[in-house]
C-alpha atoms as one frame of an Amber mdcrd trajectory, in Angstrom:
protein
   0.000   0.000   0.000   2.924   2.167   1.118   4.368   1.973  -2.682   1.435
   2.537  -4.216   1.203   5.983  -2.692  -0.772   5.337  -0.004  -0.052   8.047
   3.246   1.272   6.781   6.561   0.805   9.689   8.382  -2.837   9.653   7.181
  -4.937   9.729  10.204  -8.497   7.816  11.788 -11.336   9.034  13.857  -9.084
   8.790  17.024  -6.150  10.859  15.223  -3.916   7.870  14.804  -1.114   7.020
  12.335  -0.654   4.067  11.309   2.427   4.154  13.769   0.298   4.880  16.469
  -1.411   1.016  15.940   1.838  -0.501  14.985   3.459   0.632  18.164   0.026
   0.081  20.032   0.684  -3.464  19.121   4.377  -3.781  19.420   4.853  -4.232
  15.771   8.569  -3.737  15.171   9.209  -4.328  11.466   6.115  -2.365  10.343
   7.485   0.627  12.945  10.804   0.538  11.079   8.877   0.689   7.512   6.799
   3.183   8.647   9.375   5.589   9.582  11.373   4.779   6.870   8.606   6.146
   4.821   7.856   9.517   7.104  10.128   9.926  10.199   8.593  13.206  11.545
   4.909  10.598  12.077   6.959   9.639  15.477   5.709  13.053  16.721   2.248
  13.155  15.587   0.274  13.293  18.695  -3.544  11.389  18.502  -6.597  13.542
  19.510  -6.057  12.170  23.006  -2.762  13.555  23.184  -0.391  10.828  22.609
   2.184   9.755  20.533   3.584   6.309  19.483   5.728   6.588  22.013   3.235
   6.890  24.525   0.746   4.082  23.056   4.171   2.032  23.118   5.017   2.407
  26.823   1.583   2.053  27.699   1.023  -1.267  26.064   4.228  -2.762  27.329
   5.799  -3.031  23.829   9.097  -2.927  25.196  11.357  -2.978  21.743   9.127
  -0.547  19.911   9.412   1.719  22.690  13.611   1.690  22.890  13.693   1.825
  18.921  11.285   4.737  19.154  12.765   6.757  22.004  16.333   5.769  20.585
  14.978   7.171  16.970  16.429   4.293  15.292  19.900   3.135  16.454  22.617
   2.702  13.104  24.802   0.161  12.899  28.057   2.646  12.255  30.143   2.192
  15.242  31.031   5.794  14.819  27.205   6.674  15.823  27.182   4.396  18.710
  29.731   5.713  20.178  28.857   9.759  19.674  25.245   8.741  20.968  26.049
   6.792  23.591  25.172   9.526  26.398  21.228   8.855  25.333  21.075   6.258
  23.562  20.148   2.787  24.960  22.059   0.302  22.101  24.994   2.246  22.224
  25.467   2.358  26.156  24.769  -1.754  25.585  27.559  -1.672  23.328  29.918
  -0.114  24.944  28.908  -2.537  28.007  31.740  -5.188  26.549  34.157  -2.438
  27.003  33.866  -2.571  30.713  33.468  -6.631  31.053  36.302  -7.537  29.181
  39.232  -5.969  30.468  37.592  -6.673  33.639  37.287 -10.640  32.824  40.494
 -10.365  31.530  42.371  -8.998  34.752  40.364 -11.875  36.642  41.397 -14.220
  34.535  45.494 -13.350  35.313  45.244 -12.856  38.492  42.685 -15.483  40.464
  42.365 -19.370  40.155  39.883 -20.792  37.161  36.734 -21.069  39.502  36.945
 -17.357  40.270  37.057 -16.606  36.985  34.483 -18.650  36.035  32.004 -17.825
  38.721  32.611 -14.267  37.083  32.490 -14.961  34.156  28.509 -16.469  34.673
  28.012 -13.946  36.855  28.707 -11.448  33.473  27.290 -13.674  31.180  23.878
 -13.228  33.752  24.596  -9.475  33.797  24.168  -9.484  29.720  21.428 -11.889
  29.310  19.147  -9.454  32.007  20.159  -6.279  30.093  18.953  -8.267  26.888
  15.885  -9.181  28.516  14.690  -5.772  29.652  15.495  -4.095  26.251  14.317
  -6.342  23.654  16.171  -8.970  20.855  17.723  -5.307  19.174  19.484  -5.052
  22.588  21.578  -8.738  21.684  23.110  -6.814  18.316  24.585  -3.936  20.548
  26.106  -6.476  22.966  27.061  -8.968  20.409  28.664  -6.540  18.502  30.295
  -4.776  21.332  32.090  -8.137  22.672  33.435  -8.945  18.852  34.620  -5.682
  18.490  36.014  -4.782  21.634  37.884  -7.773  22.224  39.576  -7.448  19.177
  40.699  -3.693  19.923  42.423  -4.980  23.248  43.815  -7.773  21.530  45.371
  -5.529  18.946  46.601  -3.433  22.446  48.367  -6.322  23.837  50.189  -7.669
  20.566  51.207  -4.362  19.511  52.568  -3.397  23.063  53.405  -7.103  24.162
  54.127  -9.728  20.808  55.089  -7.098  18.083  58.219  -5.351  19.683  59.837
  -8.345  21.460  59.304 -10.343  18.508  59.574  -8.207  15.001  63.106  -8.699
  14.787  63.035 -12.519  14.585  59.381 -13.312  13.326  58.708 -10.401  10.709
  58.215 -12.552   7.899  55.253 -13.961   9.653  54.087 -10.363  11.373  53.707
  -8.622   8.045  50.916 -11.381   6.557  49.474 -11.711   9.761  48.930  -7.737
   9.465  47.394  -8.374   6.113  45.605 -11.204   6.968  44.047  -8.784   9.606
  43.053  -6.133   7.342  41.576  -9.003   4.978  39.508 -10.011   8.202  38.113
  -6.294   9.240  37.209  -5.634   5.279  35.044  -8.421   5.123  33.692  -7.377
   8.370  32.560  -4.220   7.333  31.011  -5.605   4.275  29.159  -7.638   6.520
  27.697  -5.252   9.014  26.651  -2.818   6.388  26.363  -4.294   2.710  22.676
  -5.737   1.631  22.539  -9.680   2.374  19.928  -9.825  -0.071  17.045  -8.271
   0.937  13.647  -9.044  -1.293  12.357  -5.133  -2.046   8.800  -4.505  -2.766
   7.436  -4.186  -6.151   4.218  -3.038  -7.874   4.418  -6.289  -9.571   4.438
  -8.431  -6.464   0.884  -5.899  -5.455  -0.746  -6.391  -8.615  -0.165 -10.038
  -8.559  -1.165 -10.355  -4.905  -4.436  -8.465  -5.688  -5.257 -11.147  -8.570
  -4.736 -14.289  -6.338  -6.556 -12.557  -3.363  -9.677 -12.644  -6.300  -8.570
 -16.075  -7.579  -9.069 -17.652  -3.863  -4.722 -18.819  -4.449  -2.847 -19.467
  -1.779  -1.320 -16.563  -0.354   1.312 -17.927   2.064   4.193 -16.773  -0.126
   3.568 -13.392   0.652   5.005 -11.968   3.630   2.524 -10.360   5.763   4.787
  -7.743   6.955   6.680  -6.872   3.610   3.640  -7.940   1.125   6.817  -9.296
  -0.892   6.287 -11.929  -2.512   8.946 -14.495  -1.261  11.090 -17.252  -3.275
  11.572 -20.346  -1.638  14.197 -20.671   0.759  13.523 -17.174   1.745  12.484
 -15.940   5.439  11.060 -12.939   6.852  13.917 -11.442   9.776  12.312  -9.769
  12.771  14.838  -8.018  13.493  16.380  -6.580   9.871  12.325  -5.938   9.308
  12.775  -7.081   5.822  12.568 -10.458   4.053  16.159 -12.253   2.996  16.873
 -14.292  -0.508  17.994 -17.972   0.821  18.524 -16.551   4.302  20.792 -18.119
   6.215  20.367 -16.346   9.909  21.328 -13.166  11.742  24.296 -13.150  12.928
  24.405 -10.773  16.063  27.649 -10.097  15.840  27.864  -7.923  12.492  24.170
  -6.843  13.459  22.941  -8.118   9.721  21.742 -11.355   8.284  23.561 -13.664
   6.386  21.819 -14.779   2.721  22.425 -14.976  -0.593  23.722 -11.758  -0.695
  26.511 -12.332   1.279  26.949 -15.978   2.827  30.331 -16.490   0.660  32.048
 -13.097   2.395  30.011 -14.619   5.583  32.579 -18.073   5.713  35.629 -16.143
   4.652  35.220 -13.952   7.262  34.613 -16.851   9.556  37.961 -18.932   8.384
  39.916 -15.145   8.801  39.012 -14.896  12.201  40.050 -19.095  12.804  43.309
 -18.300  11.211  43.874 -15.465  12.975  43.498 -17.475  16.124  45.559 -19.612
  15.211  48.649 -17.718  14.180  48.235 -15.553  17.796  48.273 -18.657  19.399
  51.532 -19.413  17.428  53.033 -15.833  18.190  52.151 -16.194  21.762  53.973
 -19.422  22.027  57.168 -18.346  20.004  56.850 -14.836  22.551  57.406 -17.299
  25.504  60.890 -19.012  23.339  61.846 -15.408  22.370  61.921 -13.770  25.705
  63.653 -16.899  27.796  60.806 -18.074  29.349  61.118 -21.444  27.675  63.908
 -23.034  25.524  61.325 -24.934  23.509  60.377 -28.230  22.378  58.230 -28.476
  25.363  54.247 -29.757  25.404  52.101 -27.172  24.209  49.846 -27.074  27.697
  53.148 -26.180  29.281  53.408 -23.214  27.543  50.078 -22.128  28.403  51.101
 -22.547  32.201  54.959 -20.711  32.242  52.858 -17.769  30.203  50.316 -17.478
  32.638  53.141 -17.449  35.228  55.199 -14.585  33.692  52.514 -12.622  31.550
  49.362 -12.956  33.331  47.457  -9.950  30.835  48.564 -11.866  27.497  47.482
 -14.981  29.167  44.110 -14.090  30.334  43.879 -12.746  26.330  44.950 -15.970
  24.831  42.121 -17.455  27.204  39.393 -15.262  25.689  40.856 -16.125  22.257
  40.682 -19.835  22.509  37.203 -19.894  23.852  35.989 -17.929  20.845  38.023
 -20.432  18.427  36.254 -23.581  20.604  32.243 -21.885  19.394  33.923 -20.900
  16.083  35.020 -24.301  15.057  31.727 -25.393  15.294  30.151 -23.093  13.767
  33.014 -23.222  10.596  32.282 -27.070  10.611  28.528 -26.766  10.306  29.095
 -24.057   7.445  31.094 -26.091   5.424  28.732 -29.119   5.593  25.836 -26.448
   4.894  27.875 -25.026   1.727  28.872 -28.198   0.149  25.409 -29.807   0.541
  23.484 -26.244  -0.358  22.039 -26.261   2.788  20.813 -23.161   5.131  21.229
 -22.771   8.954  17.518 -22.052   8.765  16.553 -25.274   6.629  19.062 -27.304
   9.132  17.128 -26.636  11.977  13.430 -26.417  10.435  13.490 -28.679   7.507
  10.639 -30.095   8.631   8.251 -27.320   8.299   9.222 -26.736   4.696   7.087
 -29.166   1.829  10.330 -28.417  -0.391  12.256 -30.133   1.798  10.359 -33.310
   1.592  10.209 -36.167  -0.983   6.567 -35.873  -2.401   6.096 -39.265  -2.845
   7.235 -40.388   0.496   7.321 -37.437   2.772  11.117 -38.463   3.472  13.889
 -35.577   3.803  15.099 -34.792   0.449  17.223 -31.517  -0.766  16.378 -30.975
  -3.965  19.343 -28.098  -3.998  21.912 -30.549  -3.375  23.724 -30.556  -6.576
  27.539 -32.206  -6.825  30.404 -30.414  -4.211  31.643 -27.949  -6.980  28.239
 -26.793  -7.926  26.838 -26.004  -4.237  30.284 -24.512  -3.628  30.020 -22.431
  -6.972  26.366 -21.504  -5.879  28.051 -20.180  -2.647  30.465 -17.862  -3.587
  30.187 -17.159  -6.905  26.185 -16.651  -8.283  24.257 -12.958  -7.438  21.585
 -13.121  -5.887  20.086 -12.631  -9.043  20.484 -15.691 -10.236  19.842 -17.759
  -6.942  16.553 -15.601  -7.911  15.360 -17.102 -10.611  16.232 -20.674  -9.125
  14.244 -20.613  -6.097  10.954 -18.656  -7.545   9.525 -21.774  -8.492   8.581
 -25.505  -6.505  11.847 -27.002  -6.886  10.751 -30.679  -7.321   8.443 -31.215
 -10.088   7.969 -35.553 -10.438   6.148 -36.754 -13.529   2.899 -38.016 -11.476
   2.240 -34.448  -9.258   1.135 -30.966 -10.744   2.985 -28.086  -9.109   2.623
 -24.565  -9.803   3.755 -21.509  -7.534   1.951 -21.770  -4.629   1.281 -25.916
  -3.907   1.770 -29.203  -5.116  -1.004 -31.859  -5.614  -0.715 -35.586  -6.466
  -2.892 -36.261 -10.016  -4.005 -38.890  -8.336  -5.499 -37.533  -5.180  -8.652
 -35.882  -3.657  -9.383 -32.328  -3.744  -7.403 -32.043  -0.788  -4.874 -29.569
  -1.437  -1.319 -29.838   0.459  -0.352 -26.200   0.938   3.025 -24.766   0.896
   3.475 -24.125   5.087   4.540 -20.693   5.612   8.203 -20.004   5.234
């Protein structure tokens, strides 16, 4: 309605917006479209005298009410951290600031059950902040612990690693500098490039309108972006738009991960591993270097004479390896997902999607699943454009079942009709 020049700001008997109901009813993504659309409607006050703001807080709709009284946090770091006297994200994501270094001191100077007693008692701390200020609250915090543990890493290795070991090691200091930049590029394209978002069209209105008349099925529309959606495609709550072969949202860049961008998504991901890796490596030839060890000694004994003689690097190779133990994981289930042309979204749900499922028997089957160079080609290498044009359509199409856009329906059957479940 919005693109077909319809007014948001238009008003009802009561004097309310459209963003007076949406906040009324703790809408978030139709808040964010609305004031995409006409930003000065968050001050239009209803005949009684209130705004959306007002309506929000007085219905409880927690999230609608920090977006609105925030005006609409952005994801450049630069404008967290100018607005973070008033604004609610930003003071979240500077919270990692103050836990880190914290943990970190902990960690060097008190036995592992102190530290990990904190460290829960932190991880409480967070999860209570999250809970009082919505699911946009988790991006702040998410983001705030990835970035900020990577500024006082770069702290310690510069003042600690880099000037005891140049000398001897710059051969390897010089690519792991590069590999660094490599790592923060992809970063950025991460946090603020589009994943693939599916945008609006009057096609997708005037089509909607003839299957409304038809009696169609009108579960691939999304009821908040009136989009119509490919398969594989998902509506995200908290991006407020739909994704192309969405993958998830990833807290830490604050941005989903789909077709758009799920190729820059794992090389970002093996970056980080391999710059774990080579910091462990650096921290272990720091110990040789300064004469804390001679060498040729078990690895776990290098952990323990470091944690003797540089308790700060120590407690930071600690954070470090518990963010390679997650990562690992989550690098392993990528890679399967990649070279079977699966989604994180289809790997936990496949069984709500008919796509997903062998029509004859009802059995898994991924009809996606092409050889390994094809799903890895798929990956990295196709636009969304084309990933487009191959999910617009019921993937599986057997010789003894009709399928057209919407549902699929054995010739032999009923008139029962087996509907496309809502993506």
């Amino acid at each position: 309605m919005i693109n077909s020049g319809s007014s948001v700001t238009q008003t009802d008997e009561a004097g309310c917006t459209p963003l007076h109901w949406a906040a009324a009813k703790g809408h978030l993504a139709a808040v964010k479209l609305l004031l995409d659309h006409a930003p000065e409607a968050v001050n239009i006050k209803a005949k009684s005298g209130n705004t959306p703001v007002v309506l929000a807080k007085q219905n409880n709709s927690k999230e609608v009410y920090h977006f609105l009284t925030n005006s609409r946090t952005s994801q450049s770091i630069l404008s967290l951290l100018s607005s973070c006297a008033t604004n609610l994200y930003a003071r979240l994501f500077l919270w990692p600031a103050v836990y880190i270094p914290i943990l970190v001191f902990i960690l060097s100077r008190f036995s592992w059950y102190i530290s990990l007693a904190c460290a829960l008692l932190i991880l409480f701390l967070s999860t209570r902040l999250v809970s009082k200020s919505g699911k946009q609250a988790r991006n702040s915090i998410m983001m705030g612990t990835f970035l900020w543990s990577h500024c006082y890493s770069i702290a310690i290795y510069k003042a600690r690693i880099l000037p005891f070991t140049y000398a001897e090691l710059w051969w390897f200091h010089i690519p792991f500098y590069i590999l660094n930049l490599g790592f923060y590029e992809c970063y950025r394209r991460l946090v603020f490039e589009d994943p693939g978002y599916l945008e609006f069209s009057p096609s997708d209105s005037s089509i909607m309108i003839q299957d409304l008349k038809s009696g169609a099925n009108f579960n691939r529309y999304c009821a908040t972006c009136l989009t119509y959606r490919p398969y594989r495609s998902k509506h995200c709550p908290e991006c407020g738009k739909c994704v192309l072969k969405m993958d998830h949202h990833c807290p830490f860049t604050g941005n989903c991960v789909g077709a758009g961008n799920l190729g820059l998504f794992y090389l970002n991901l093996s970056l980080y591993m391999i710059s774990d890796l080579s910091f462990f490596w650096l921290c272990t030839s720091f110990s040789v270097i300064r004469g804390y060890t001679t060498g040729g000694i078990p690895l776990l004994d290098y952990f323990w004479i470091l944690s003797e003689k540089e308790p700060i690097l120590w407690g930071m190779l600690c954070w470090h390896i518990l963010h390679f133990t997650w990562l690992t994981g989550l690098w392993i289930q990528q890679t399967y997902q990649i070279v079977t042309n699966l989604t994180s979204n289809e790997t936990y749900n496949y069984k709500r999607y008919d796509y997903l499922k062998d029509p004859a028997t009802g059995s898994y089957y991924n009809p996606y699943n092409k050889s390994i160079v094809e799903n890895i080609h798929e990956a990295f290498f196709e636009s969304p454009k084309e990933i487009l044009a191959k999910t617009r359509e019921f993937p599986v199409k057997p010789e003894n079942f009709y399928v057209d856009r919407y549902s699929y329906l054995p010739t032999n059957a009923d008139k029962k009709s087996y509907s496309m479940k809502e993506l």
